[in-house]
Backbone as a chain_set.jsonl record, in Angstrom:
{"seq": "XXXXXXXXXXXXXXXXXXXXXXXXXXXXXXXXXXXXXXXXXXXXXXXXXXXXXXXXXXXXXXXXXXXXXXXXXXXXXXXXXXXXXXXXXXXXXXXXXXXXXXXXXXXXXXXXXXXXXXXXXXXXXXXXXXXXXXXXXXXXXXXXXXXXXXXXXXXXXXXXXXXXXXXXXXXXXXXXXXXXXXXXXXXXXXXXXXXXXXXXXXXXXXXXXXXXXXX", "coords": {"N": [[57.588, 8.473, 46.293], [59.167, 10.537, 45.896], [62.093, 9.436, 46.023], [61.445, 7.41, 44.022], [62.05, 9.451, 41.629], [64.233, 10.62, 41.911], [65.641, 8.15, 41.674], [65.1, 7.877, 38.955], [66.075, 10.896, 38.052], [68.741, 9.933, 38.404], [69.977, 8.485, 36.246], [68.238, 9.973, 33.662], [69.295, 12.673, 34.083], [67.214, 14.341, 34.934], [66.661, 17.104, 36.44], [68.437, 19.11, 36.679], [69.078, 20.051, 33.933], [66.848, 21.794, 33.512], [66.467, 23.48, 35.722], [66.948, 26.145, 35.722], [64.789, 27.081, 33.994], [62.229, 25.959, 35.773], [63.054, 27.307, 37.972], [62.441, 30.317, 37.376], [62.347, 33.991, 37.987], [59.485, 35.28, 39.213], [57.05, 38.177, 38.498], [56.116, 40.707, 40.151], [52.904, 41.595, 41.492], [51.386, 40.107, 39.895], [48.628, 38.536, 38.329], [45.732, 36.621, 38.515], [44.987, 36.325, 35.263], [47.169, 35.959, 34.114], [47.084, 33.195, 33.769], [45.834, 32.518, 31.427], [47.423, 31.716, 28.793], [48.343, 29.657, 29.432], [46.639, 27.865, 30.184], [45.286, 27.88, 27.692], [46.986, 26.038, 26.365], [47.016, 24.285, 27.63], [44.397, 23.409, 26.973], [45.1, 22.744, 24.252], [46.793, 20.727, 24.41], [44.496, 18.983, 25.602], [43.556, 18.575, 22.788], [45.322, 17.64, 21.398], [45.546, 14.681, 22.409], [42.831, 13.724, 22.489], [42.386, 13.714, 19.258], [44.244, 12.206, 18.912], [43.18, 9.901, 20.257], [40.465, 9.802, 18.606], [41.349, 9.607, 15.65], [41.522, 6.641, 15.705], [39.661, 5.622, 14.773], [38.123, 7.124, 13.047], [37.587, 7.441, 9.253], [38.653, 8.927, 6.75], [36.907, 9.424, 4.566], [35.096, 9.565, 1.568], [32.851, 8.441, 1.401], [32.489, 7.216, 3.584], [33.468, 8.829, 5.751], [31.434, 10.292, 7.152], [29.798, 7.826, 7.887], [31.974, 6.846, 10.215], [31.745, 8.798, 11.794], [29.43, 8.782, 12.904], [29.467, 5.823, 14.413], [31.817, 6.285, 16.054], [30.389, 7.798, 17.601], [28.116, 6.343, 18.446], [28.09, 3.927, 19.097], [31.445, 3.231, 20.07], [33.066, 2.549, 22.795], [32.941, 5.324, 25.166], [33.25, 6.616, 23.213], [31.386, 8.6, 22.651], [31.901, 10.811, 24.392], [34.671, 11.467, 24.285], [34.55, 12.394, 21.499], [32.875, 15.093, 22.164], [34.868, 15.99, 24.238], [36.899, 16.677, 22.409], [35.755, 18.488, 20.27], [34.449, 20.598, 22.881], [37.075, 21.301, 23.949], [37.919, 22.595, 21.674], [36.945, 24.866, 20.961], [37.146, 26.279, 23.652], [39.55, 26.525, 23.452], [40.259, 28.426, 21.345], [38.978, 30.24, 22.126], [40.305, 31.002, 24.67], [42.92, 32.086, 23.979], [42.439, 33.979, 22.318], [41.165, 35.543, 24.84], [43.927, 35.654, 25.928], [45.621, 37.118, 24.639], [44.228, 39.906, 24.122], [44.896, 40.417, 27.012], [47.64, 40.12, 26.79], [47.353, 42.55, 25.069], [46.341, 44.68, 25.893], [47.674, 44.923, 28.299], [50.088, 45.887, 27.016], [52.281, 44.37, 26.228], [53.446, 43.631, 24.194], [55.083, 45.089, 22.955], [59.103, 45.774, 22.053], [61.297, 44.157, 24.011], [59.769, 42.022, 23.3], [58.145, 41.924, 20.826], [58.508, 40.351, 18.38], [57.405, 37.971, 19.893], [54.974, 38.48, 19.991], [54.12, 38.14, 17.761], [54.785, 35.829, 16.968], [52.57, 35.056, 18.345], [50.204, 36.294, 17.12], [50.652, 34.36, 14.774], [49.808, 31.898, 15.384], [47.618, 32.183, 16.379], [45.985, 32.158, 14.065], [46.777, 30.039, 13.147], [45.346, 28.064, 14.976], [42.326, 28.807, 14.613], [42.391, 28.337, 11.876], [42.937, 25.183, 11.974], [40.719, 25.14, 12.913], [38.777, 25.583, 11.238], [39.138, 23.713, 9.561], [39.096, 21.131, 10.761], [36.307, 21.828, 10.981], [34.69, 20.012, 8.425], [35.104, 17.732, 8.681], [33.073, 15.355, 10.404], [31.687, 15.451, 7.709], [29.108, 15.925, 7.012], [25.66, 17.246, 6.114], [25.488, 20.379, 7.626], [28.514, 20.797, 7.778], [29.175, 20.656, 5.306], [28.106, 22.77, 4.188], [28.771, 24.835, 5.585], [31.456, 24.605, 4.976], [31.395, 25.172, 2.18], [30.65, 27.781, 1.912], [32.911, 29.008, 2.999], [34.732, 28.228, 2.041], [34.819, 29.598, -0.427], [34.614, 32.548, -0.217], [37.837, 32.872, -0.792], [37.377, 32.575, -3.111], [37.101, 35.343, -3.428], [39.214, 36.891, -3.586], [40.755, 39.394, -5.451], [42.44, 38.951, -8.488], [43.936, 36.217, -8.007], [41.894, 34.865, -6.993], [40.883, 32.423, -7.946], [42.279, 30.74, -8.048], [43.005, 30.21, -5.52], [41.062, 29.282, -4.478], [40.837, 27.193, -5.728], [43.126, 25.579, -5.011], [42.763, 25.323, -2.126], [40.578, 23.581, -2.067], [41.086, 21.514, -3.23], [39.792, 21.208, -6.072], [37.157, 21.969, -8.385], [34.781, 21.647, -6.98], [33.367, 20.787, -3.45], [34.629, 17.479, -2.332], [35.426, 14.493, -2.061], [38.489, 14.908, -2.742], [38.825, 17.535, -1.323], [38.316, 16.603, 1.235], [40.271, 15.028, 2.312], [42.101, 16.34, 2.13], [41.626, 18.748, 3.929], [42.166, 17.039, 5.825], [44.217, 16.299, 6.375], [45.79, 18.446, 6.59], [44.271, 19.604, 9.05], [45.304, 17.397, 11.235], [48.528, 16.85, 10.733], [49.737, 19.016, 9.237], [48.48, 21.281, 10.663], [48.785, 20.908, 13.126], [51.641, 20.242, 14.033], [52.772, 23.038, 13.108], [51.883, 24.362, 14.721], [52.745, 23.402, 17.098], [55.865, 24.277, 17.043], [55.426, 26.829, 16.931], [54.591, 27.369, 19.518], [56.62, 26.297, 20.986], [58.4, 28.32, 20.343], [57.227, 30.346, 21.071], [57.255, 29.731, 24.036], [60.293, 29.691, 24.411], [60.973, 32.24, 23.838], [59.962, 33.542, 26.178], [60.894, 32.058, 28.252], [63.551, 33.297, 27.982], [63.286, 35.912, 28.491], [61.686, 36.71, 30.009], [58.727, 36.939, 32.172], [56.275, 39.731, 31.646], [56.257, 42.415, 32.885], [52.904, 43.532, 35.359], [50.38, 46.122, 35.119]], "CA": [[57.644, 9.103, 44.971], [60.438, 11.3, 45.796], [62.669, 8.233, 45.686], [61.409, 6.709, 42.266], [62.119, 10.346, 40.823], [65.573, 10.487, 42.414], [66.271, 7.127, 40.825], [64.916, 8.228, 37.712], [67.045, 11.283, 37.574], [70.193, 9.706, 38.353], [69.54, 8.016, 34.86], [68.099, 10.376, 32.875], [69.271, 13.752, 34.269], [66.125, 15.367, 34.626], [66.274, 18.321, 37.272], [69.337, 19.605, 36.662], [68.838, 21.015, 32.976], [65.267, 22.502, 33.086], [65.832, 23.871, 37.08], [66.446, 27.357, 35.23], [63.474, 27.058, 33.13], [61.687, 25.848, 36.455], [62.984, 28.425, 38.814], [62.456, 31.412, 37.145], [62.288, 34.869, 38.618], [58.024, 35.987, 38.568], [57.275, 39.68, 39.124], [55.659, 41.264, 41.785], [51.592, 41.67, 41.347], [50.762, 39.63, 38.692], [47.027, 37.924, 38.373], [44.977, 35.107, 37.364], [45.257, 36.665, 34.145], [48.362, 35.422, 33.523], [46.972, 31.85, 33.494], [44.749, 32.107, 30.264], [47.686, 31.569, 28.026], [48.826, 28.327, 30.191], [44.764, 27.552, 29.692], [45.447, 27.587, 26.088], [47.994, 25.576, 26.112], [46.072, 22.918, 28.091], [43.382, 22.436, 25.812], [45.961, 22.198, 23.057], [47.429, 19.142, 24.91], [43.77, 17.855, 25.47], [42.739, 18.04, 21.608], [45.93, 16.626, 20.859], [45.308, 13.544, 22.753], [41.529, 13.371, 21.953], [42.288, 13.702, 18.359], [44.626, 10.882, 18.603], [42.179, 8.826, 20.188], [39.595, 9.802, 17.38], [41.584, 8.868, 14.751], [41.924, 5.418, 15.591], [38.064, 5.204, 14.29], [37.59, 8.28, 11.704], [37.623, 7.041, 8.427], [38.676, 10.245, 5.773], [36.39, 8.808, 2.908], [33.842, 10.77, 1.032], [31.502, 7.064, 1.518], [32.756, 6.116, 5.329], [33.25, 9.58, 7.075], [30.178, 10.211, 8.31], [29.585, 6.723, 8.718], [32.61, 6.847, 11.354], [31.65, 9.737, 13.045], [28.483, 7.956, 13.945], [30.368, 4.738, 14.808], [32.423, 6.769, 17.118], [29.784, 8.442, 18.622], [27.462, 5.71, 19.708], [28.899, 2.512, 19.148], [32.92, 3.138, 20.405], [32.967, 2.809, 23.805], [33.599, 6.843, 25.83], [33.327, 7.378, 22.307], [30.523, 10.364, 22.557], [32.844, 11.786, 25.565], [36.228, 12.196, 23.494], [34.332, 13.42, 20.4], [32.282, 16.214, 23.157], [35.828, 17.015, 24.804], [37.718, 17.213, 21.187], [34.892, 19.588, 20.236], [34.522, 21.858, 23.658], [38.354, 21.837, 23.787], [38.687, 23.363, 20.806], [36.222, 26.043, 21.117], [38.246, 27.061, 24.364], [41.374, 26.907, 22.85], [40.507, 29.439, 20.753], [38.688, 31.675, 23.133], [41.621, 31.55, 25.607], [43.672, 32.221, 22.713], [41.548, 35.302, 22.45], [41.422, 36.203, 25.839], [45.455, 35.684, 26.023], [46.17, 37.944, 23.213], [43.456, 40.818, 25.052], [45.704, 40.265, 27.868], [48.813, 40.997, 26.241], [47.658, 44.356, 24.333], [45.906, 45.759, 26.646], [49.255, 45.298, 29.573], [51.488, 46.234, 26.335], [53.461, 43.117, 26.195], [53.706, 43.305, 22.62], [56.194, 46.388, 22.878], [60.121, 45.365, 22.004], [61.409, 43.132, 23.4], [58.775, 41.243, 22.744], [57.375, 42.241, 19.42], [58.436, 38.855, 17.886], [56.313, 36.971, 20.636], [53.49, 38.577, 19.67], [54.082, 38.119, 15.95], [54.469, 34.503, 16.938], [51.33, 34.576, 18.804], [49.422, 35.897, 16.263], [50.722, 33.589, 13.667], [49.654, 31.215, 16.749], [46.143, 32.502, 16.655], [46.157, 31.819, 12.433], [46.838, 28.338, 12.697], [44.132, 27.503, 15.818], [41.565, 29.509, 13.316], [42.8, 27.216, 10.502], [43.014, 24.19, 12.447], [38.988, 24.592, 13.766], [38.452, 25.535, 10.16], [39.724, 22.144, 8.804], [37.793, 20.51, 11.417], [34.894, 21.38, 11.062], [34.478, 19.795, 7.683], [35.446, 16.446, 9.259], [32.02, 15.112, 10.349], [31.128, 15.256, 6.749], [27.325, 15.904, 6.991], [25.376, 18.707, 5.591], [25.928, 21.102, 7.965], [29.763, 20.95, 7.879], [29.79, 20.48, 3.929], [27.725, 23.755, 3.353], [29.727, 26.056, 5.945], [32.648, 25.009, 3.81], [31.2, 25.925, 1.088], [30.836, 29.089, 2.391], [34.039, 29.397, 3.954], [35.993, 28.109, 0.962], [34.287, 30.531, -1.433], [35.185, 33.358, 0.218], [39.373, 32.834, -0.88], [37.117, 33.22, -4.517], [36.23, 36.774, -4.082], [40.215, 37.677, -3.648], [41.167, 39.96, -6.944], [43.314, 38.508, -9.609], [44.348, 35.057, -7.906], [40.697, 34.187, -5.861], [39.982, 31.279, -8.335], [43.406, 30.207, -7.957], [43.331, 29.89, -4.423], [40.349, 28.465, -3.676], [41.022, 25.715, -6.59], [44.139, 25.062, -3.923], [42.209, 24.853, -0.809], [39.413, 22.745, -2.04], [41.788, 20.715, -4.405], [39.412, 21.375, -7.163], [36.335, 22.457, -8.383], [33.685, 21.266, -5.615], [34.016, 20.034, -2.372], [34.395, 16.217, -2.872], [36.302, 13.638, -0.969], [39.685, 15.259, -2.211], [38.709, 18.111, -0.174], [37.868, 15.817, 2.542], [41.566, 14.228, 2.638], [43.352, 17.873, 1.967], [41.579, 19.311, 5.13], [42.161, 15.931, 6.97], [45.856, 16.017, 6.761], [46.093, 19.554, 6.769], [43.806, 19.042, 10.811], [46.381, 15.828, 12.252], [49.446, 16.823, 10.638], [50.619, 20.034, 9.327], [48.397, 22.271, 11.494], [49.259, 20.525, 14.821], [53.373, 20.85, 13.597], [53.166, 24.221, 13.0], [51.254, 25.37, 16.202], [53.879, 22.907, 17.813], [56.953, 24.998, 16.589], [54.993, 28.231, 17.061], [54.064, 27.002, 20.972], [57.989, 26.252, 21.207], [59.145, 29.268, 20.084], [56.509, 31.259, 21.819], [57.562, 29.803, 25.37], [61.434, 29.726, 24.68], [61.261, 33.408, 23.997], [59.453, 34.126, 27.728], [61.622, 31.979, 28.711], [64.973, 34.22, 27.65], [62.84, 37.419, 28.054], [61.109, 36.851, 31.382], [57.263, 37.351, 32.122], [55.99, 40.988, 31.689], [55.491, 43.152, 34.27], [51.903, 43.542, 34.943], [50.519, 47.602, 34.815]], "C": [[58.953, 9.867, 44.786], [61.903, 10.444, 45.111], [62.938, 7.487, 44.516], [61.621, 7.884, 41.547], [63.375, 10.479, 41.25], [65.982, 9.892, 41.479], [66.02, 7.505, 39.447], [65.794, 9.459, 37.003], [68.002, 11.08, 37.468], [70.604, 9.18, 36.969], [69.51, 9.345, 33.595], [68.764, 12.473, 33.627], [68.165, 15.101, 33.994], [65.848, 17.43, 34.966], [67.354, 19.442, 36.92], [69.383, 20.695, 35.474], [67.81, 21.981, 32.919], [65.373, 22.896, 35.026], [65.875, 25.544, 36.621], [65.434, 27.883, 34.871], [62.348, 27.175, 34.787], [61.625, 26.794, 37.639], [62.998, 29.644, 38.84], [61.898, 32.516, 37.719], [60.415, 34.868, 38.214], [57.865, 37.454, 38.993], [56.377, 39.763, 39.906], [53.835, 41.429, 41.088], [50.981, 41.109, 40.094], [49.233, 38.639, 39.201], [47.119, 36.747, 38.045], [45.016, 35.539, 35.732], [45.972, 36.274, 33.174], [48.893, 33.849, 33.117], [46.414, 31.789, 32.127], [45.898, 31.734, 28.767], [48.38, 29.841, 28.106], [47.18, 27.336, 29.997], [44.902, 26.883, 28.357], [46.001, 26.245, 25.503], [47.317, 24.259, 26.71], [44.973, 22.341, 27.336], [44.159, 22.358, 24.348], [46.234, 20.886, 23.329], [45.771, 17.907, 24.478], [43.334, 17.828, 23.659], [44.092, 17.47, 20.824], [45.496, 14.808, 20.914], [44.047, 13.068, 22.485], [41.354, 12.892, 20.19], [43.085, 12.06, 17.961], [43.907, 9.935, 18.431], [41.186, 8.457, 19.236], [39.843, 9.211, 16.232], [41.943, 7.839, 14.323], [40.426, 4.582, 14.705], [37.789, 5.911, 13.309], [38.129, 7.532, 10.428], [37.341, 8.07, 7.162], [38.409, 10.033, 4.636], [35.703, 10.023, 2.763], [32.642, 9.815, 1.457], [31.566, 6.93, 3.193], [32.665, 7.33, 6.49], [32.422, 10.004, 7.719], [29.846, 9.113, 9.262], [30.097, 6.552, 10.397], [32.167, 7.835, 12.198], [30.324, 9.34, 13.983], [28.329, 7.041, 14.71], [30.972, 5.127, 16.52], [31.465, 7.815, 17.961], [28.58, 7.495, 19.117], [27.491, 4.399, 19.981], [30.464, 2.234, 20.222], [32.835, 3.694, 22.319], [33.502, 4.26, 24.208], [33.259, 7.336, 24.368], [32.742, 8.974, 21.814], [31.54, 10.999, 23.57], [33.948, 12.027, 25.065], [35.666, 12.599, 22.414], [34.021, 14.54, 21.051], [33.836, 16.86, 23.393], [37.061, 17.136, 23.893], [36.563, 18.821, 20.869], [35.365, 20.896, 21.486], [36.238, 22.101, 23.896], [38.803, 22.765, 22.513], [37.84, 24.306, 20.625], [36.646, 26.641, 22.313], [39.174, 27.291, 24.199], [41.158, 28.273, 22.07], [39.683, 30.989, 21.748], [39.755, 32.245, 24.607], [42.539, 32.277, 25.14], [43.398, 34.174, 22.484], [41.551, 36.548, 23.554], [42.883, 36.454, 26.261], [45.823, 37.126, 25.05], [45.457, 39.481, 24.26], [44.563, 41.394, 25.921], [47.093, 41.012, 27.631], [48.625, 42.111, 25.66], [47.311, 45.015, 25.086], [47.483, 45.933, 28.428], [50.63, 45.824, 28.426], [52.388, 45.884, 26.202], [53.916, 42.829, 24.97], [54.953, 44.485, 22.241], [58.131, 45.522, 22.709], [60.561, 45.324, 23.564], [60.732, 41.958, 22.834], [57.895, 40.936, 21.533], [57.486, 40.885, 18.537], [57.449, 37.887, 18.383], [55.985, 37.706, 20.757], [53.677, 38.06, 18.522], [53.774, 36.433, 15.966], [53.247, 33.934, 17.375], [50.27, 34.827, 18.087], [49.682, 35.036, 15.165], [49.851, 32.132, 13.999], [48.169, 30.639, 16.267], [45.513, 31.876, 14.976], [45.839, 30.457, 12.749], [45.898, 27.571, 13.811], [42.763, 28.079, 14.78], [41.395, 28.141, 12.168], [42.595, 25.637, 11.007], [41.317, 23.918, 12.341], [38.739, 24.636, 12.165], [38.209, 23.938, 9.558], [38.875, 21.29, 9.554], [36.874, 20.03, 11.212], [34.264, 20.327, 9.836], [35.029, 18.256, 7.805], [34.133, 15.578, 8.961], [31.699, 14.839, 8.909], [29.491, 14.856, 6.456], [27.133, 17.013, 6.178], [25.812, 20.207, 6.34], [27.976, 21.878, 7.825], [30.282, 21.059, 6.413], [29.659, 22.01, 3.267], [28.659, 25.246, 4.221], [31.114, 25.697, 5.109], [32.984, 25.346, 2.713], [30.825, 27.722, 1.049], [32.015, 29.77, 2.478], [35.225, 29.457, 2.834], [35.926, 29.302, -0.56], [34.418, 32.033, -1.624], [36.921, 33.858, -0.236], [39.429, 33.196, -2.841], [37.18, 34.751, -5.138], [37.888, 37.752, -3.853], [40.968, 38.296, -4.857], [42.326, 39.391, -7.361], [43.48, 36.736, -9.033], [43.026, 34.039, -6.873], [40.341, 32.691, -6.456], [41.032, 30.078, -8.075], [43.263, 29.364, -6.355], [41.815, 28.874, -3.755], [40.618, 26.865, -4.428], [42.263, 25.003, -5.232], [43.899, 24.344, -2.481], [41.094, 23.475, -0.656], [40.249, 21.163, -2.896], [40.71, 20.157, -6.083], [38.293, 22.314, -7.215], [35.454, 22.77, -7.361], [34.257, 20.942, -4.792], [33.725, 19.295, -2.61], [35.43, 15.864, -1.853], [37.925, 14.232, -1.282], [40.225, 16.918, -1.146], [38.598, 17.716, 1.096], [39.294, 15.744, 3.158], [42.187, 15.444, 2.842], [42.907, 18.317, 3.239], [42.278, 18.145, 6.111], [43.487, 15.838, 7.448], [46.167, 17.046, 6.791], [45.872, 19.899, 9.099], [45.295, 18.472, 11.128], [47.443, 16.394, 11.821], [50.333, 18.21, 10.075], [50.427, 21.46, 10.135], [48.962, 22.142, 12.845], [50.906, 20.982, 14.758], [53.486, 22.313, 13.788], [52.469, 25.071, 14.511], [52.786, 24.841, 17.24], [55.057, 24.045, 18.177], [56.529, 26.689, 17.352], [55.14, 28.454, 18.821], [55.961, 27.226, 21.851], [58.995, 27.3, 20.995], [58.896, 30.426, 20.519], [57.407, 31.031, 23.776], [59.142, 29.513, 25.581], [61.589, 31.546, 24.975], [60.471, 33.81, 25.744], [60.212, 33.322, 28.271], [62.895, 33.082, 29.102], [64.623, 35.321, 28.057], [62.058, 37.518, 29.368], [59.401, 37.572, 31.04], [56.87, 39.157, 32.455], [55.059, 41.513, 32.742], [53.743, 43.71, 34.327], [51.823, 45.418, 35.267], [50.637, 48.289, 36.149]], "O": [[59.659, 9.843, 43.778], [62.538, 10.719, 44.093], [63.995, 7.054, 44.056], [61.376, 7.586, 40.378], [63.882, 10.358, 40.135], [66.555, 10.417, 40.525], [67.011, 7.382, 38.727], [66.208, 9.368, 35.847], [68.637, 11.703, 36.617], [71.719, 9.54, 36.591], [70.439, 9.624, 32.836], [68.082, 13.385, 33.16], [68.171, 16.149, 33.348], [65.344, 18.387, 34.378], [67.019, 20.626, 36.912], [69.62, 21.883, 35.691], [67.969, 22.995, 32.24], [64.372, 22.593, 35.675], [64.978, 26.263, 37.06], [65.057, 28.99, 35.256], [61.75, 28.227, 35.011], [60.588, 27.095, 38.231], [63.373, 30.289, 39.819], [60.76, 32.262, 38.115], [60.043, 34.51, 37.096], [58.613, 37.876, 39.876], [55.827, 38.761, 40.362], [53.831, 41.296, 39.865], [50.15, 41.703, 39.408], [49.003, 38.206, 40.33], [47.984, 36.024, 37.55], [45.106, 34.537, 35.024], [45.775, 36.187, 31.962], [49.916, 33.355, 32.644], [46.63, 30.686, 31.626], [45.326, 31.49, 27.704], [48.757, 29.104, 27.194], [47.044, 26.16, 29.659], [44.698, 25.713, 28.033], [45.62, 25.593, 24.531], [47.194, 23.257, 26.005], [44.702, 21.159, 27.126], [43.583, 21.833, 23.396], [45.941, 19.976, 22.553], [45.651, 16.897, 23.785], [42.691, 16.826, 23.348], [43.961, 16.905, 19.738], [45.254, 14.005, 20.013], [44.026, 11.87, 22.201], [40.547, 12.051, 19.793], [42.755, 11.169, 17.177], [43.708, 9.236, 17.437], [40.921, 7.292, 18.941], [39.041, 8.46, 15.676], [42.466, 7.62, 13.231], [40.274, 3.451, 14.243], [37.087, 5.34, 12.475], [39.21, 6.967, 10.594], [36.245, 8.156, 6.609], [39.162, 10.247, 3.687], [35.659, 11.061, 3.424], [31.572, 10.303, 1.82], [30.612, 6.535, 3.863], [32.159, 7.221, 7.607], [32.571, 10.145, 8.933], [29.672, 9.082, 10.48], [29.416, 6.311, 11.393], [32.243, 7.641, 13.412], [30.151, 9.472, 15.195], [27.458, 7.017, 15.58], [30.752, 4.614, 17.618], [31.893, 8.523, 18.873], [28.036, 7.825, 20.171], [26.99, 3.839, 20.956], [30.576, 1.262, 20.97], [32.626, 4.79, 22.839], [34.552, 4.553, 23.636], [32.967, 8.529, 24.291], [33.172, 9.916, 21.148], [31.961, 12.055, 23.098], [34.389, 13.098, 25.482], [36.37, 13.526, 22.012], [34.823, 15.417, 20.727], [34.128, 17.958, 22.919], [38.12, 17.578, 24.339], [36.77, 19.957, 21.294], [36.189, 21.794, 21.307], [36.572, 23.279, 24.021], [39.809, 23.471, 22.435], [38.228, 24.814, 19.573], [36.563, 27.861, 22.171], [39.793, 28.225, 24.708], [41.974, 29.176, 22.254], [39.889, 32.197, 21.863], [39.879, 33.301, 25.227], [43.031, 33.156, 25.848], [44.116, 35.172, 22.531], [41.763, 37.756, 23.445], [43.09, 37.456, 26.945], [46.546, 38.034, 25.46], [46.218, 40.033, 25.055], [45.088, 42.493, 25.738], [47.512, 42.075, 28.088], [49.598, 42.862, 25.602], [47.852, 46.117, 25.182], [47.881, 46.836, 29.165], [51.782, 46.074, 28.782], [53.404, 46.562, 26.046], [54.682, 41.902, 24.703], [55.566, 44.501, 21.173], [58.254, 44.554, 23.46], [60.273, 46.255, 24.316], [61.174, 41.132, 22.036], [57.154, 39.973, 21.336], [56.456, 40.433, 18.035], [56.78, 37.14, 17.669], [56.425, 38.256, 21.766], [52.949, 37.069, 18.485], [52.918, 35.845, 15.306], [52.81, 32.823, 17.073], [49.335, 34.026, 18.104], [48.691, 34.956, 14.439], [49.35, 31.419, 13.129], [47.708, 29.538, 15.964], [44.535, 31.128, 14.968], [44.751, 29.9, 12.599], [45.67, 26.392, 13.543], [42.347, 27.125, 14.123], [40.506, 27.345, 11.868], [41.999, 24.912, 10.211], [40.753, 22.922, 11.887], [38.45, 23.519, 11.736], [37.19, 23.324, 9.242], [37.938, 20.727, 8.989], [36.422, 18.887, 11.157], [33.262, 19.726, 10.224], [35.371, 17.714, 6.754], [33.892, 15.118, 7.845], [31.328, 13.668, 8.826], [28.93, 13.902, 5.917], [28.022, 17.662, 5.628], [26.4, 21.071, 5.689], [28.408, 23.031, 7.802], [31.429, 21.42, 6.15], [30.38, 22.516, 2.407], [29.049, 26.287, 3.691], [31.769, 26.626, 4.636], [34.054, 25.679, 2.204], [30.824, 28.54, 0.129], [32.172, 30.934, 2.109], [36.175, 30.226, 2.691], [36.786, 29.623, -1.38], [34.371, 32.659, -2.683], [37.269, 35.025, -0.058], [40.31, 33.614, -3.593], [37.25, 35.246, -6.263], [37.896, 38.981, -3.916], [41.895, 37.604, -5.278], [43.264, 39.333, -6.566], [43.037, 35.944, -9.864], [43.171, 32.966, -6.286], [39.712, 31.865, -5.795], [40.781, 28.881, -7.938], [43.405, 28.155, -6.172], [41.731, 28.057, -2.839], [40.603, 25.76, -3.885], [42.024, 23.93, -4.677], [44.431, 23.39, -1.914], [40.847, 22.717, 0.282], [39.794, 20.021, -2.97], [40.853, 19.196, -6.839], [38.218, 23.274, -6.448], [35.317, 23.897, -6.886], [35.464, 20.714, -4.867], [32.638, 19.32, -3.187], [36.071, 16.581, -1.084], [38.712, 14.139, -0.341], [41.266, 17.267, -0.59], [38.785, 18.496, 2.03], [39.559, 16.244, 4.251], [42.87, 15.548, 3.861], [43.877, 18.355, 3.995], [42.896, 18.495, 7.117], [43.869, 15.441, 8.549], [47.343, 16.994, 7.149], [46.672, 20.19, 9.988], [46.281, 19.201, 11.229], [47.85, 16.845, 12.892], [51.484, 18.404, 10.468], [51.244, 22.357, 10.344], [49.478, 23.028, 13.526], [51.324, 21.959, 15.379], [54.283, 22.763, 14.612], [52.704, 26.163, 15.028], [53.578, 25.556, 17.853], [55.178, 24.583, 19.277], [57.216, 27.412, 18.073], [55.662, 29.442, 19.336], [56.349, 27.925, 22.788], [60.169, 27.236, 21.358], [59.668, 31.385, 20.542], [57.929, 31.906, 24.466], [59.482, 29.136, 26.702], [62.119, 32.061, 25.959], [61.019, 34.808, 26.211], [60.509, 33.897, 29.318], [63.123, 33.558, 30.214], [65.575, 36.099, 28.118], [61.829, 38.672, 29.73], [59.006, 38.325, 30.15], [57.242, 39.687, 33.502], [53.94, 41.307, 33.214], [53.331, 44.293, 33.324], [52.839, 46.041, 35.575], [50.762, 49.513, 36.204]]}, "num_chains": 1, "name": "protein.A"}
């Protein structure tokens, strides 16, 4: 292996740019603690890749999406096992997410220099929130139609612009299939982007800024 990664860097220059990144100083008594944001970050990866897989079968109708989700759960081969570990991945993502954040206020990692990465991590925390949000209203059953009717109704009761905003979120009156599509591409494509960016801008700055001393 050593060998085929040799040959492979002589090519692509792998080791050489990222041995900074890779050999960075760690401080002195730090915990397991300091894994739950690396946690996070792992079930991000897996509901990327699960979601991929999912959406080779989901079908973002108002007539078909249920259909598919039943398709893909007992027809599509593994299919119940990547819907299960899209699901429990993303109910840890956000409780690591949770416990990460904990982590950082209570050791005071949010103090300058760092005050940006936090800001980025809660913006972080926003768009995993938003993401499960969008989600859930996938499935397209009863359960998932009436918590969004809940959920979306709520953006009603905000003074002067509430009717405004929910007309935005729902893309109209009711929830109906162009609510379906607006969450659907909001899920796959502009929430995943923006966590992306957020993820990238979160672990350049600990890069530049080094991991915080624990108490």
């Amino acid at each position: 292996m050593g060998k085929i990664f040799d040959w492979i860097d002589s090519r692509f220059g792998v080791k050489e740019p990222h041995k900074r990144f890779l050999q960075r100083p760690v401080p002195e008594n730090i915990n397991y603690s300091y894994c739950l944001g690396g946690m996070a970050f792992t079930y991000f990866l897996m509901l990327a890749f699960t979601g991929i897989l999912l959406s080779i079968y989901y079908v973002p109708s108002e007539k078909e999406a249920f259909k598919s989700v039943v398709m893909i759960t007992n027809e599509v081969t593994l299919g119940w096992l990547v819907r299960s570990l899209h699901k429990w991945s993303a109910n840890l993502f956000i409780i690591f997410i949770i416990l990460h954040t904990i982590r950082v206020f209570v050791y005071k990692a949010y103090r300058p220099p760092r005050d940006l990465n936090w800001m980025a991590g809660v913006f972080g925390f926003v768009t995993a929130m938003a993401s499960g949000f969008t989600g859930y209203l996938l499935p397209w059953d009863q359960k998932a139609y009436w918590a969004t009717e809940v959920g979306t109704s709520m953006f009603g009761t905000v003074p002067l612009i509430g009717d405004y905003l929910m007309y935005a979120v729902r893309g109209g009156l009711d929830i109906n299939g162009t609510t379906l599509i607006r969450f659907y591409s909001l899920h796959i494509l502009y929430l995943p982007v923006s966590m992306a960016v957020v993820l990238w801008a979160h672990f350049h700055m600990v890069k530049k800024q080094g991991i915080a001393k624990s108490l």
